[in-house]
C-alpha positions as CSV (number, residue, x, y, z in Angstrom):
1,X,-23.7,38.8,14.3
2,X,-24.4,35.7,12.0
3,X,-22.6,37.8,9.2
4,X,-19.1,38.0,11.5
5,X,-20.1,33.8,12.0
6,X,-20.0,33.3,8.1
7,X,-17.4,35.2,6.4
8,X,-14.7,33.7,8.9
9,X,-16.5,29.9,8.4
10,X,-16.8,31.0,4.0
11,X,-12.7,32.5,4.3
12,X,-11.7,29.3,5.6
13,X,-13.4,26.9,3.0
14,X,-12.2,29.2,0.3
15,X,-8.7,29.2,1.9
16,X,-9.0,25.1,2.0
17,X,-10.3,25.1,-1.5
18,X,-7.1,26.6,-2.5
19,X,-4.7,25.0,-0.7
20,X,-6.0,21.5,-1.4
21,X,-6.2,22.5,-5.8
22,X,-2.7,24.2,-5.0
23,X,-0.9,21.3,-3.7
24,X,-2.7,18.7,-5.8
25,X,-1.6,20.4,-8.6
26,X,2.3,21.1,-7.7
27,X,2.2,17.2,-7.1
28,X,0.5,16.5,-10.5
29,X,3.3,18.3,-11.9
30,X,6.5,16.1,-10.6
31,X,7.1,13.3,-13.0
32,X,6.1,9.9,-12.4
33,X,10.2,8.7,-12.4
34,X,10.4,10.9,-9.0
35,X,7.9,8.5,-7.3
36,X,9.1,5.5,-9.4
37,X,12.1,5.4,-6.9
38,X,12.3,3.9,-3.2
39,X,13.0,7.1,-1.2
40,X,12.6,6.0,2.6
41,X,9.6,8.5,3.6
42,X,7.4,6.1,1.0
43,X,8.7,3.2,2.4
44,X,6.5,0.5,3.6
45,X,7.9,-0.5,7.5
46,X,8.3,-3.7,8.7
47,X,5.9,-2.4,11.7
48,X,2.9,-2.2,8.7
49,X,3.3,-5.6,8.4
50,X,2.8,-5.3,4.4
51,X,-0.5,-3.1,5.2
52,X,-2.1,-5.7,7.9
53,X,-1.6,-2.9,10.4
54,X,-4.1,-0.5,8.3
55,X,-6.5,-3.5,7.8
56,X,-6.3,-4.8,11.4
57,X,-6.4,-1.8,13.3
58,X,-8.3,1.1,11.0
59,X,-10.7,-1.1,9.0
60,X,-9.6,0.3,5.5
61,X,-10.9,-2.2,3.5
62,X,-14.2,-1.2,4.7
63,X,-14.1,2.3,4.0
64,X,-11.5,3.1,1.9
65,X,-13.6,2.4,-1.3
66,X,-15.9,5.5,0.2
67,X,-12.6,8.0,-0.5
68,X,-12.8,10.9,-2.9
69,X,-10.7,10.4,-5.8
70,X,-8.7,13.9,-6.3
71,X,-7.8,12.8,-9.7
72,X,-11.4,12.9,-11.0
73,X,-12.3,15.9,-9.4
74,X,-9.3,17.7,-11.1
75,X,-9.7,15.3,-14.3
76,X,-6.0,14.8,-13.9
77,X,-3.4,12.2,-13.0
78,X,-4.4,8.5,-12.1
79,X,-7.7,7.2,-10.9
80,X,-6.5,5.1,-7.7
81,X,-9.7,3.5,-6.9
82,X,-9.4,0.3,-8.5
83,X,-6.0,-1.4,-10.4
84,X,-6.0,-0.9,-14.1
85,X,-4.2,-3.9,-14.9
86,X,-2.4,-6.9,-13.4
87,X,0.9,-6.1,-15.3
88,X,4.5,-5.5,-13.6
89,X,3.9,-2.3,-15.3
90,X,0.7,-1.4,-14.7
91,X,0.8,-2.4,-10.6
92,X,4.3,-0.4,-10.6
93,X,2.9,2.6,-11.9
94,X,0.1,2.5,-9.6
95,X,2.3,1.8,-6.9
96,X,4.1,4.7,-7.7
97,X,0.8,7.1,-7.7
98,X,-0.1,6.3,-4.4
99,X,3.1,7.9,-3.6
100,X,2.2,10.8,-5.6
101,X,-1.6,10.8,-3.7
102,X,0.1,10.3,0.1
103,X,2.7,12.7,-0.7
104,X,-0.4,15.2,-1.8
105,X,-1.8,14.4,1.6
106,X,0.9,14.9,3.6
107,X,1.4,18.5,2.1
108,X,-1.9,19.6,2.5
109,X,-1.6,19.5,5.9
110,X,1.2,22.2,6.0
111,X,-1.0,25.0,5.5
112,X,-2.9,24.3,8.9
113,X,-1.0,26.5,11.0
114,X,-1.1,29.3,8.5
115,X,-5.3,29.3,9.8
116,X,-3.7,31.0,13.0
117,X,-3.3,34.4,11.1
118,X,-7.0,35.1,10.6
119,X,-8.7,32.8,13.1
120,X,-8.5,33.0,17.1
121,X,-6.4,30.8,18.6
122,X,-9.6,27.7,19.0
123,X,-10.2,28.3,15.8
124,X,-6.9,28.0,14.2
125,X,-6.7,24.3,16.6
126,X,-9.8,23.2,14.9
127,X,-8.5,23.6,11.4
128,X,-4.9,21.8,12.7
129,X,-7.6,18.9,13.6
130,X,-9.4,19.3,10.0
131,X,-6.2,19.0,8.1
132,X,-4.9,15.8,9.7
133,X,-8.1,14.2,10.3
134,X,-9.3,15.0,6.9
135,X,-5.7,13.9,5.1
136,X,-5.4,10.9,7.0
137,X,-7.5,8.3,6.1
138,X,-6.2,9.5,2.2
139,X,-2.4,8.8,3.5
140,X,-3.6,5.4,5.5
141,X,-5.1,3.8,2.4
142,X,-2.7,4.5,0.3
143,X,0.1,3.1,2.3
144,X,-2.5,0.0,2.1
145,X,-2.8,0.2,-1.0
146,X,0.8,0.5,-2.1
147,X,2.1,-2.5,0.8
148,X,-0.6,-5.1,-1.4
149,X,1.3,-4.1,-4.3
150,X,4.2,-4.8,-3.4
151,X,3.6,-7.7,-2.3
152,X,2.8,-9.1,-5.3
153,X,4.7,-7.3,-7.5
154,X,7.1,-9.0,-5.1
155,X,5.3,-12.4,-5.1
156,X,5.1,-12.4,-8.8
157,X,9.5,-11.1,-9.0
158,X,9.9,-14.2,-6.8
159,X,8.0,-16.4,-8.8
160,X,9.6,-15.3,-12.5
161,X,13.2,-16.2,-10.9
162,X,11.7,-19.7,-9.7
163,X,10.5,-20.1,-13.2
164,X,13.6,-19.1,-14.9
165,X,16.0,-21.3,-12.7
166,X,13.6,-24.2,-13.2
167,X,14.1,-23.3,-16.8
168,X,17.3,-23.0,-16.4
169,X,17.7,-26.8,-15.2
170,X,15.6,-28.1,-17.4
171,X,17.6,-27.0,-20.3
172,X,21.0,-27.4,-18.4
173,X,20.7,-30.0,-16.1
C-alpha cells in the first residue's frame, strides 16, 4: 500500500525536477539581445500601474526577498535578488533578466498537463495547481521588479534630456 503511495508522490518530484532544470536551462541558453528587446508579452500594462498593482494587492515587497534564486541553484545566469549596479547598463540588463526568469516561469508551467498521463485525473489537477501556484509568485515579482526599473531607467532617460537641453541653452542661448 504505502509503496503504490510513494513511487507515484517520488515519479512526480523527479518528473518536476526535470522539467524545472530543463526549461531553466533552454532559457539560459537564448542570448541576452532576445530579452533586450520590447516584445509585448514582457510588457509592463498600464493596468500594473508601474508594479503598484503587485505591491498593493500581493504584498511582494514583503515576500519576494524569500524567493529561490534559480540562478544560484544552477550556478548560472544572473543573480536577480538584489541590483548590481545603478548604471543604464547595469539596470538594463537586469531588466532584461527578469524577462529571461518570467519567461522561465511561465514555461514551466506547460508541462502540467503532461501529469495526466501517469496520475488519475485528481492527481493530475493538483499538479495543474502546483505548477501555477508554485511559478507564480516567480512571474509576479519579476514583473515588479522589471516595472521599478523602468521607471527609473525612465526617470533617469528623462532627466539626461532635461540636462542636455539645459546645456544646450546655456551654451546657445
Amino acid at each position: 500500500m504505502l509503496k503504490s503511495v510513494i513511487e507515484p508522490v517520488l515519479l512526480n518530484i523527479a518528473a518536476w525536477a526535470f522539467f524545472h532544470v530543463l526549461i531553466a536551462l533552454l532559457c539560459f541558453a537564448i542570448p541576452l539581445a532576445f530579452f533586450v528587446k520590447t516584445y509585448s508579452w514582457f510588457r509592463i500594462w498600464g493596468w500594473e500601474r508601474q508594479g503598484e498593482l503587485w505591491s498593493r494587492w500581493f504584498l511582494v515587497k514583503g515576500w519576494k526577498g524569500r524567493l529561490l534564486d534559480g540562478s544560484l541553484i544552477l550556478k548560472r545566469g544572473y543573480a536577480k535578488r538584489t541590483l548590481p549596479g545603478t548604471s543604464m547598463e547595469e539596470l538594463g540588463i537586469f531588466a532584461a533578466e527578469t524577462k529571461r526568469a518570467e519567461l522561465t516561469h511561465w514555461l514551466s508551467i506547460l508541462p502540467a498537463p503532461l501529469f495526466f498521463l501517469w496520475n488519475p485525473a485528481w492527481a493530475g489537477w493538483v499538479m495543474v495547481l502546483y505548477a501555477v501556484l508554485f511559478n507564480l509568485p516567480f512571474i509576479v515579482a519579476q514583473r515588479y521588479n522589471r516595472a521599478r526599473i523602468e521607471r527609473i531607467l525612465k526617470r533617469t532617460i528623462k532627466a539626461k534630456g532635461e540636462l542636455t537641453a539645459m546645456k544646450n541653452k546655456l551654451i546657445y542661448p
